[in-house]
C-alpha positions as CSV (number, residue, x, y, z in Angstrom):
1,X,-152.9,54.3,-100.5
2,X,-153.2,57.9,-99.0
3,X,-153.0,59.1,-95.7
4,X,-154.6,61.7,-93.3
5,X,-152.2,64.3,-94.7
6,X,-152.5,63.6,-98.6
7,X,-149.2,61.5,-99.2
8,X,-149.8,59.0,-101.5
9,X,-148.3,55.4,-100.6
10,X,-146.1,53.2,-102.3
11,X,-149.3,51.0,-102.2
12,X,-150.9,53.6,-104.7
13,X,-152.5,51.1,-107.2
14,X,-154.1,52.9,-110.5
15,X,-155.7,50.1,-111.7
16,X,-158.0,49.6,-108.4
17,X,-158.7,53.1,-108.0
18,X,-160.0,54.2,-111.2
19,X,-161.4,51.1,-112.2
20,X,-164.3,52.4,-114.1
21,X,-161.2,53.0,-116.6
22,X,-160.4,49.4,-117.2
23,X,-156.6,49.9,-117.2
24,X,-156.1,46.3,-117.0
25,X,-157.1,46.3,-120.4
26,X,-154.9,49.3,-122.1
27,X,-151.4,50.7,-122.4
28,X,-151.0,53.7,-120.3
29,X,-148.6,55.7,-117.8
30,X,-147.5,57.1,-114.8
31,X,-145.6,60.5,-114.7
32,X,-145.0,60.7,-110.6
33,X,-143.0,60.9,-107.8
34,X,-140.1,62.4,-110.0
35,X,-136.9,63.1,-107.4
36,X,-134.6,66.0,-109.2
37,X,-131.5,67.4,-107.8
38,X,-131.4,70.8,-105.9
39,X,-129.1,72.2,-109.0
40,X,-131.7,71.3,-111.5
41,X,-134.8,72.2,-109.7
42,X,-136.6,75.1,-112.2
43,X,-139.8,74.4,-114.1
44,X,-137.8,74.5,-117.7
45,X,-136.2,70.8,-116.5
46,X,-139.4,69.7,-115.5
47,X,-141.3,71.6,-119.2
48,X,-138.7,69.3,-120.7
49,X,-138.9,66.1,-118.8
50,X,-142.7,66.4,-119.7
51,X,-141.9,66.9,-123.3
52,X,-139.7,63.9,-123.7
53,X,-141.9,61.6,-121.4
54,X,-145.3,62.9,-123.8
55,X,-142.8,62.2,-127.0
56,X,-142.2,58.8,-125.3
57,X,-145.7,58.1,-124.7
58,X,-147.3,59.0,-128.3
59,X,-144.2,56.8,-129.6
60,X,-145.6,54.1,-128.0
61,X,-149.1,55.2,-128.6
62,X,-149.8,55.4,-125.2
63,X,-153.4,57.7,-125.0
64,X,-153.7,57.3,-121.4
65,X,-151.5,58.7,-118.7
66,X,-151.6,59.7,-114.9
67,X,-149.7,62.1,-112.8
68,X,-150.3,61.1,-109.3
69,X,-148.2,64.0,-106.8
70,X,-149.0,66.4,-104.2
71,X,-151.9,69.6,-104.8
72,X,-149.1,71.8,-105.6
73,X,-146.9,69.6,-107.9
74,X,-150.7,68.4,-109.4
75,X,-151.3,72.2,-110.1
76,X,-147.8,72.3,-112.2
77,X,-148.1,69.3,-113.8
78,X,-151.5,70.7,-115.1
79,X,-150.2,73.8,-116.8
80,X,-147.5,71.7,-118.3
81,X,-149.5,69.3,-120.2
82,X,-152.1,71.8,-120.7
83,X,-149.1,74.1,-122.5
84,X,-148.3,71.1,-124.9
85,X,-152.0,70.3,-126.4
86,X,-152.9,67.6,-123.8
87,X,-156.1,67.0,-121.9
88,X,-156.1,67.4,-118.3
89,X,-159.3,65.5,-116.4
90,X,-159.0,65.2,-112.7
């Protein structure tokens, strides 16, 4: 799950977690442990992979989605969604 330093484990399960939520019961997703090349590495590839994963989701009318990364990555991932009209909760 997560360890002494914060990493979060392949073991990471949203569903036990957060079960006041009752994922088992709804559509929803995970935006996470997204691995870019050095090349492409500036926030406009991320402001756009965001976009097309929130297009994505509302296609599918998905209402319920997760970003599970490290406090600084978490921090950007805020202002991101936060930039295109979406609700951030922690």
């Amino acid at each position: 799950m997560v360890d002494a330093d914060g990493e979060i484990g392949d073991d990471f399960d949203l569903v036990n977690v957060l079960p006041e939520l009752h994922l088992e019961n709804q559509k929803y997703c995970e935006f996470s442990r997204v691995a870019i090349l050095p090349e492409f590495q500036n926030e406009g590839i991320l402001a756009k992979m965001f976009q097309r994963f929130y297009e994505k989701c509302e296609a599918m009318n998905i209402r319920c989605g997760f970003s599970v990364a490290p406090r600084p990555i978490t921090i950007m991932h805020r202002r991101l969604a936060r930039e295109q009209g979406y609700k951030y909760t922690r």
